[in-house]
C-alpha positions in Angstrom: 15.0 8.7 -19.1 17.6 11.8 -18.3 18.2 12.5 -14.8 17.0 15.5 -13.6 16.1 17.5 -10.4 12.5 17.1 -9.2 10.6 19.9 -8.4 7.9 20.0 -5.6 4.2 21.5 -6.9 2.5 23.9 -4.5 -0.1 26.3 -5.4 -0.4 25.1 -8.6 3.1 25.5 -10.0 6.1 23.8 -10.2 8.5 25.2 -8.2 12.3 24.2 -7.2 13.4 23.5 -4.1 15.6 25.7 -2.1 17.1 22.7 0.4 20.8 21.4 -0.6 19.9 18.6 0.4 18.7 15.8 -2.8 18.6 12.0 -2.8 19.8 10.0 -5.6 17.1 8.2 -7.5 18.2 5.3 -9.2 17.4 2.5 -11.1 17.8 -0.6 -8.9 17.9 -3.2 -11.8 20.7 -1.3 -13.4 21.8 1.5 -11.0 21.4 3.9 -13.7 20.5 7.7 -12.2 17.1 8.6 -13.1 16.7 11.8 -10.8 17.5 13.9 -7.6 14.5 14.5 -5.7 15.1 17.3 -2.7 14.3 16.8 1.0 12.0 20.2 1.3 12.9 23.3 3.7 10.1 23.8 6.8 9.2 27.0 4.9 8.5 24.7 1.5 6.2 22.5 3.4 4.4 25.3 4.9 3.6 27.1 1.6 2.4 23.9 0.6 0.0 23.3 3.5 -1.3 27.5 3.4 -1.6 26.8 -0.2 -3.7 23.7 0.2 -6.3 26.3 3.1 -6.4 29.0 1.3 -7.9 26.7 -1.7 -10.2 24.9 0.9 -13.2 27.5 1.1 -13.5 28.0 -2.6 -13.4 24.0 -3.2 -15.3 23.4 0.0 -18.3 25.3 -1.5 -17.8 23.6 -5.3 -20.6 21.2 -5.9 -19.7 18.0 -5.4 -20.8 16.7 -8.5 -18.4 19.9 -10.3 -15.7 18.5 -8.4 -15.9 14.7 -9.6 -15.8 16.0 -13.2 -12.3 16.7 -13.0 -11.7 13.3 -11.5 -13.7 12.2 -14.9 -10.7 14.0 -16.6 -7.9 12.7 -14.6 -9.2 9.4 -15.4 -9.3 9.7 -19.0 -6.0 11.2 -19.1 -4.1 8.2 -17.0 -5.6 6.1 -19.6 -4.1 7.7 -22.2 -0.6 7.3 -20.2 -1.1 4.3 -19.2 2.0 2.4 -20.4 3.9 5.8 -19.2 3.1 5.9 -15.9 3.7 1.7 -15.7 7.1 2.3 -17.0 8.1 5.1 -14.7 7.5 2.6 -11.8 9.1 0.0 -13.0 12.4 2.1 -13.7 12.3 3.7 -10.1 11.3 0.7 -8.1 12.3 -2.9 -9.4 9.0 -4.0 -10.1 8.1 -6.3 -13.2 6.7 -4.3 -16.1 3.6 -6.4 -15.5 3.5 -5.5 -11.9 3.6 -2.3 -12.7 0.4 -2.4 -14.7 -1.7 -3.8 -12.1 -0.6 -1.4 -10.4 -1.8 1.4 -12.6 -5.0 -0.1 -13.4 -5.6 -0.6 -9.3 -4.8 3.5 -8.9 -7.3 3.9 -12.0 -10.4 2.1 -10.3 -9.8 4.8 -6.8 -10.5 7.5 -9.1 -13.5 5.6 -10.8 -14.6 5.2 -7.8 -14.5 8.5 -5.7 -16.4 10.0 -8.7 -19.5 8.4 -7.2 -18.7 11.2 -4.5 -22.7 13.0 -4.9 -23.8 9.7 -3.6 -20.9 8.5 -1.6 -21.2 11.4 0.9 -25.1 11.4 0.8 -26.1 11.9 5.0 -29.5 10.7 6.5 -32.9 12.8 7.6 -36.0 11.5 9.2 -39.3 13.8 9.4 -40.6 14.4 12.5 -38.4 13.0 15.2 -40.6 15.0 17.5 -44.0 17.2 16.8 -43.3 19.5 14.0 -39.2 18.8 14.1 -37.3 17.2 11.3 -33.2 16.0 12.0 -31.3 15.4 9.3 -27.2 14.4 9.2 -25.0 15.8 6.6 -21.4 14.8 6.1 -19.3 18.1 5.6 -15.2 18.1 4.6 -12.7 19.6 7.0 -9.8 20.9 5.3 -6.3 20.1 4.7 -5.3 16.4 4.7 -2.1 15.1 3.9 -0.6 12.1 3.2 3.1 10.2 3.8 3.5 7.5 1.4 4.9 4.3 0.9 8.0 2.7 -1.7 6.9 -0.1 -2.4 3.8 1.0 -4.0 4.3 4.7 -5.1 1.8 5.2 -7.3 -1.0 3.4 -6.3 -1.1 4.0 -2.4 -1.6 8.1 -2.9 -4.2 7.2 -4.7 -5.9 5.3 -1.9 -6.8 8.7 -0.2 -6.2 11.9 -2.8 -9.2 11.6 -5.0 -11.5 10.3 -2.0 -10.1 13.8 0.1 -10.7 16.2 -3.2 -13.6 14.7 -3.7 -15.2 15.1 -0.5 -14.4 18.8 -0.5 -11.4 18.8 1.0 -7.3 20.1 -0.2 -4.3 18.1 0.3 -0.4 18.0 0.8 1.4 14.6 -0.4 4.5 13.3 0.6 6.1 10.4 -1.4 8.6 8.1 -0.5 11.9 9.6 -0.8 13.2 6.5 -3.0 10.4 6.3 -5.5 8.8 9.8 -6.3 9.0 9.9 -9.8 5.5 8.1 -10.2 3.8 10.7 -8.6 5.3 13.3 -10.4 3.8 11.8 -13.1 0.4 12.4 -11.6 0.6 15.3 -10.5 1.1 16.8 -13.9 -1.8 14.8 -15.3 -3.8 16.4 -12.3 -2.2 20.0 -13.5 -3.2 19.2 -16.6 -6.7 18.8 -15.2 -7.4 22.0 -14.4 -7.9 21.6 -10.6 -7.6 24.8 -8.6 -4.7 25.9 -7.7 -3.6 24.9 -4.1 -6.5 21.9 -4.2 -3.4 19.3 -4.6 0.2 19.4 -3.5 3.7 17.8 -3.6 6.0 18.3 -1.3 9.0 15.9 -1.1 11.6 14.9 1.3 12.0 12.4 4.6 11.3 12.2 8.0 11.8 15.8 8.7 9.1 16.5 6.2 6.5 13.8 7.4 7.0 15.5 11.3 6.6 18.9 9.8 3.2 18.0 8.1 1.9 15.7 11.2 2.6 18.7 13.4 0.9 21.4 11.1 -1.7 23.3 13.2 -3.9 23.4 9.5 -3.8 19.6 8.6 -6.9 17.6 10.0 -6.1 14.0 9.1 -2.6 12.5 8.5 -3.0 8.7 6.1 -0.1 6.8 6.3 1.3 3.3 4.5 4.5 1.9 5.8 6.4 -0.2 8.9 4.6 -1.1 11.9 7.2 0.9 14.3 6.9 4.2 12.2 3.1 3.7 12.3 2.5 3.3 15.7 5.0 6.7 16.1 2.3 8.6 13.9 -0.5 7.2 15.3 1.0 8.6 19.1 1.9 11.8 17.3 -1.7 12.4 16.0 -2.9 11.6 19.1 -1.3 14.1 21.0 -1.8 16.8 18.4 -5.7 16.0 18.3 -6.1 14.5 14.4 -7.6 11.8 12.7 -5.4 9.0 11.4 -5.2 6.6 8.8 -2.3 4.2 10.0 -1.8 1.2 8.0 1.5 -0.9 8.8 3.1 -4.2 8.6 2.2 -7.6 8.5 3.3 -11.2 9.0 0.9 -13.2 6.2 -0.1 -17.1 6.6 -1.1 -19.0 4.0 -2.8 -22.0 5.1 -3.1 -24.7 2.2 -5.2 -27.7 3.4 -5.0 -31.5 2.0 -7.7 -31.2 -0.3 -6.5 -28.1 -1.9 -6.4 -27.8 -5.9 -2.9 -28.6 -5.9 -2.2 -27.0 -9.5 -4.4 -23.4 -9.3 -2.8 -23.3 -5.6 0.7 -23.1 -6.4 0.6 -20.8 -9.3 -1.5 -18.2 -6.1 1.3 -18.6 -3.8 4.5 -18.2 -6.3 2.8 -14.7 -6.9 1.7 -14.2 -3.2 5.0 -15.2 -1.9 7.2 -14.0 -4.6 5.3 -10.9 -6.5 7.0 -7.6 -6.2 10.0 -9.2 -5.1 7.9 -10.0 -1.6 8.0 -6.0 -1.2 4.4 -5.9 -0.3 2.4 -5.9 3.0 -0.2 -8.6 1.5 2.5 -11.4 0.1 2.6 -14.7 1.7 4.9 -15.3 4.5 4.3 -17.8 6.4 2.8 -21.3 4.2 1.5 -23.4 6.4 1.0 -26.8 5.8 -1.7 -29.4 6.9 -1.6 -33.1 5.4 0.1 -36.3 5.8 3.8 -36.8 4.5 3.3 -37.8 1.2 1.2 -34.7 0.7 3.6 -32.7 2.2 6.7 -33.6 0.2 4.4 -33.7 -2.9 3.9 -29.9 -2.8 6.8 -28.6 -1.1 8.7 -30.3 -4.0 6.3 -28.4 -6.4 6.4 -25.3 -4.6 10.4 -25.1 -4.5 10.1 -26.6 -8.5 8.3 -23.6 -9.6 10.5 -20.9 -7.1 13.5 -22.0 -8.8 12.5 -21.4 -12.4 11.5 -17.7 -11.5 12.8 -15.8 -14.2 14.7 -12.7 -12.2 16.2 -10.1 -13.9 15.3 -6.5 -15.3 11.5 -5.5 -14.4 11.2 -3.9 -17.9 12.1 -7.2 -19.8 8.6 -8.8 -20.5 10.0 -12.1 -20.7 10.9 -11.7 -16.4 8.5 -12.8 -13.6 10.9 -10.9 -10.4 12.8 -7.9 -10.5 15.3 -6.5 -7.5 14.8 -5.6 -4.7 14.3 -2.0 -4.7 18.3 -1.2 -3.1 21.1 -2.4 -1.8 20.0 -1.5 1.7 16.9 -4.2 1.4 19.0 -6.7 0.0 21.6 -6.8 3.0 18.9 -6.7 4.6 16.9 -9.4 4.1 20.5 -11.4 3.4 20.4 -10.9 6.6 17.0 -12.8 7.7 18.4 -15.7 5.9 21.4 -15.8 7.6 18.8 -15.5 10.7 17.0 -18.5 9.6 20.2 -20.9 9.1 21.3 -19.8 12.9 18.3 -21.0 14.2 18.0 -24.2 12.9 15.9 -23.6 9.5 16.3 -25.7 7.0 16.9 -23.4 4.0 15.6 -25.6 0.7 16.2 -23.1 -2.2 19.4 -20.3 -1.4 18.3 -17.2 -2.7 21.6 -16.0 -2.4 22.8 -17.9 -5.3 21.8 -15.9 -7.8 20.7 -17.0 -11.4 19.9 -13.6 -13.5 18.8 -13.0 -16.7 19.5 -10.4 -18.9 23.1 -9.1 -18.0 22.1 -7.5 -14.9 24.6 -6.3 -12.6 23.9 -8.6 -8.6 23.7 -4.7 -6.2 19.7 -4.8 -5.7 19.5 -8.7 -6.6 18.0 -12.0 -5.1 16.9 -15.3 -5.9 13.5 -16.7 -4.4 14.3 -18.2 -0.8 12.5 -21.1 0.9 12.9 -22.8 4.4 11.3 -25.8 5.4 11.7 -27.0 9.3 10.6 -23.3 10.5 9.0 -23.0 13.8 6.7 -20.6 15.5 9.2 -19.0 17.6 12.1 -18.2 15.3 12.7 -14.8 13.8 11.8 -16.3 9.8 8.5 -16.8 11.6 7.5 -13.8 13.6 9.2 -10.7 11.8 8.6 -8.7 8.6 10.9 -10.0 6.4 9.6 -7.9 3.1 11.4 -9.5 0.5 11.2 -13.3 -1.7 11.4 -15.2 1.5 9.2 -18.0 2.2 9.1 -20.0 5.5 7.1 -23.4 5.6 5.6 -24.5 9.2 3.6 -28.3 9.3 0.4 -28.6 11.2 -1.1 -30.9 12.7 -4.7 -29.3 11.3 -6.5 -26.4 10.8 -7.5 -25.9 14.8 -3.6 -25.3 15.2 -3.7 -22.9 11.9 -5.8 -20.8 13.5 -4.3 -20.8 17.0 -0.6 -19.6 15.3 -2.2 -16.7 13.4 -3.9 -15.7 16.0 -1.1 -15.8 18.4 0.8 -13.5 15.5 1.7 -9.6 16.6 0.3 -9.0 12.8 -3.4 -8.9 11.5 -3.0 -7.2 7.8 -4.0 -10.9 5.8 -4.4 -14.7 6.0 -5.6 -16.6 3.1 -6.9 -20.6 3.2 -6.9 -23.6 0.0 -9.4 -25.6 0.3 -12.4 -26.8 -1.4 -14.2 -27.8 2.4 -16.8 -25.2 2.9 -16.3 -26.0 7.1 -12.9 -25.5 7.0 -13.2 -22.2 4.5 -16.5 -20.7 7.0 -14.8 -21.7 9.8 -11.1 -19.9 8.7 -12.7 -16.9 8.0 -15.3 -16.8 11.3 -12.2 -17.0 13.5 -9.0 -15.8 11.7 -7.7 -12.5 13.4 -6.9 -10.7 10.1 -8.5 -7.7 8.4 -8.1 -9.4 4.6 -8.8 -12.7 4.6 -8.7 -15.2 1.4 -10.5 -18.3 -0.1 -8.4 -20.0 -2.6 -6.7 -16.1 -3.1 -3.4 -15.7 -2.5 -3.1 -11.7 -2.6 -6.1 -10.2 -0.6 -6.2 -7.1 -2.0 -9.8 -5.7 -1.2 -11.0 -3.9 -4.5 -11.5 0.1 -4.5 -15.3 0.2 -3.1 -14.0 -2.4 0.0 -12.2 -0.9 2.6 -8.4 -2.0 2.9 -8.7 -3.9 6.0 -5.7 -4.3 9.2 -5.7 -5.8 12.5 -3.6 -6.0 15.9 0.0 -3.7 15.0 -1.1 -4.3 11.0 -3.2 -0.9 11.7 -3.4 2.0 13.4 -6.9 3.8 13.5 -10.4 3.7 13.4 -11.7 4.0 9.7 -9.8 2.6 7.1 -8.7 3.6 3.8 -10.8 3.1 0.6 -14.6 2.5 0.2 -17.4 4.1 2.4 -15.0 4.0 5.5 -12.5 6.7 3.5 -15.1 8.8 3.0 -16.3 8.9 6.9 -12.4 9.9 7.4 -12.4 13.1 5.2 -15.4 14.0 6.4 -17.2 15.2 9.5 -21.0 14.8 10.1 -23.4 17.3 11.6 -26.5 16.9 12.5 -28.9 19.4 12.3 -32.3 19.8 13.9 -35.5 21.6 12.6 -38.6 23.1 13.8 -40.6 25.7 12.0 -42.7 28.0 13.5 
């Protein structure tokens, strides 16, 4: 894969940037330069949000059913590149090959499902709410959306909100993360390749500057964003203040509870992906495992938990053969090096060192780390309260499930929290009084499928609607009612 200079897509072409200002896009397993991608100019970012209105009244008016035909298309084409697109994020993020994959296939079923659009957006009527008057609601788009994406899941996450927004009616701007763009490259020239209008979809990359400029844009409606809780809560104020709809979905602080008549076997295979999939770079991975049992079942399956951590296979995401790939820089290495460090300070017990690293495949150590675990963590240390976002895992014992709830509860975070059991009161009464959005039975990655919405509680979630299913669609769109009599 030759570097090269990306190029941001506005109006339906592929245009370069006119910024000096690139970022270095490289390959964290290997640190091999795959790209530059450009930080765009005010000006580039306001072509790309006039492009997107001046397409909006000509796609506004296409039938809806016209415009989830070319959704049919883009569907059939990221089949066909599957294993491309897969690859791309692999190379640019860290991720395991098979990661990668799920991924792709996850991104796929948004697109299936915004095609149900004719009904999705279907409003209400009722005949003669009064003598001789009929009210009916319908739901109508509003224009430009735009969206600031995430790293850790670059191709998927744009695809929470781009094909619901299009296919509502309405044009949008994307901004991917500045360290993994190349993904959406990728779609965006299946989606050229579509035929959509030109200005219907655009691509504007760059940082901070860029996500301001689009939030403060007098034509963008509705602003989605995935990422930290602190940068969140700053967009959330921001669209406040400028009067639009947000989408806000931010951090989390996962528990895992595992209770002592859990399948022992099925439950530890869950959490080695929970804790340790994606190299922990995920806002649903396990965090927090907490434990309720005697001693003997204690020991029995912290032993087999640390077992299995230890022979993850960690190396080069594009080696089949590997079950954890980097982390996706230096930068997040350092800097959950630094947690660990955090951990020992405070009187954590740290079981399996990370740090020590044991890679296959040749791989240089810049972006790499070993699974961590600490036993003897406590609710008030930093291991147990902060986003770590990265292959830590920190093990609390309880004295029962009551005391479960009460420390997941008491958390800042409310994105997931996931129970093992096979006690139908323990499992009824987890989910009745949890305080999280995604909540598990014997699942260890809550990951709400593409016609549930992706739920987010306390600083997990900014908003009111969510993104994905019917609640995606009430965000692009606006209802009006309108009321009838005839003369």
């Amino acid at each position: 894969m030759e570097a090269k200079k990306i190029q941001n897509y506005i109006d339906g072409e592929w245009v370069d940037s006119k910024t000096q200002d690139y970022l270095e896009i490289r390959d964290p397993a290997w640190g091999e330069l795959l790209a530059i991608a450009p930080m765009a100019t005010p000006r580039e970012v306001n072509d790309a949000v006039k492009a997107a209105q001046n397409a909006y009244p000509s796609w506004r008016n296409t039938p809806p059913v016209a415009r989830a035909r070319y959704l049919h298309r883009l569907i059939a084409l990221l089949e066909d590149n599957f294993d491309e697109l897969s690859m791309v994020q692999t190379k640019e993020h860290g991720k395991t090959i098979d990661e990668s994959r799920g991924e792709t296939r996850r991104g796929i079923e948004m697109v299936e499902v915004a095609t149900g659009i004719p009904s999705l957006m279907q409003g209400t009527n009722i005949e003669d709410v009064a003598m001789g008057m009929d009210e009916y609601l319908i739901n109508q788009p509003m224009g430009v959306f735009c969206c600031i994406a995430p790293f850790n899941f670059p191709f998927m996450v744009p695809l929470w909100f781009i094909p619901f927004a299009i296919a509502c009616g309405n044009t949008f701007v994307l901004k991917p993360s500045p360290r993994t763009p190349m993904s959406q490259v990728e779609l965006f020239k299946l989606m050229d390749e579509v035929g959509l209008p030109p200005g219907v979809v655009n691509l504007v990359h760059g940082g901070s500057e860029v996500a301001n400029g689009l939030i403060e844009h007098p034509l963008i409606q509705g602003v989605t964003f995935v990422g930290s809780t602190p940068v969140a809560r700053q967009i959330y104020r921001k669209c406040g203040v400028e009067g639009k709809r947000v989408i806000a979905q931010a951090g989390a602080k996962n528990f895992i509870v595992v209770m002592p008549d859990a399948e022992i076997e099925q439950t530890l295979v869950s959490l080695i992906t929970s804790f340790f999939g994606n190299s922990g770079q995920r806002c649903l991975s396990g965090a927090n495992l907490l434990i309720v049992g005697d001693d003997n079942f204690y020991r029995d399956f912290v032993d087999k938990f640390v077992d299995m951590a230890v022979n993850i296979r960690v190396g080069d995401g594009l080696d089949e053969t590997v079950q954890m790939g980097p982390l996706q820089n230096a930068d997040s290495k350092k800097r959950v090096i630094g947690f660990i460090e955090k951990g020992i300070s405070e009187g954590a017990k740290l079981v399996l060192d990370g740090r020590k690293l044991n890679l296959v495949g040749g791989v240089p150590e810049t972006c790499f780390l070993n699974p961590s675990v600490f036993e003897n963590v406590t609710p008030d240390m930093t291991l147990a309260k902060e986003e770590i976002f990265g292959p830590v895992a920190s093990i609390l014992r309880t004295r029962d499930l009551n005391e479960c709830i009460t420390l997941i509860s008491a958390s800042p975070f409310g994105n997931a929290a996931s129970i093992f059991t096979n006690n139908g009161k323990w499992s009824r009464q987890f989910q009745h009084e949890v305080v999280a959005g995604n909540v598990g039975v014997n699942v260890g990655v809550v990951a709400p499928m593409a016609f549930f919405p992706f739920g987010g509680r306390k600083d997990s979630f900014f908003g009111i609607l969510h993104g994905q299913g019917r609640e995606v669609i009430r965000f692009f769109t606006e209802p009006k009612i309108v009321i009838t009599r005839w003369f």
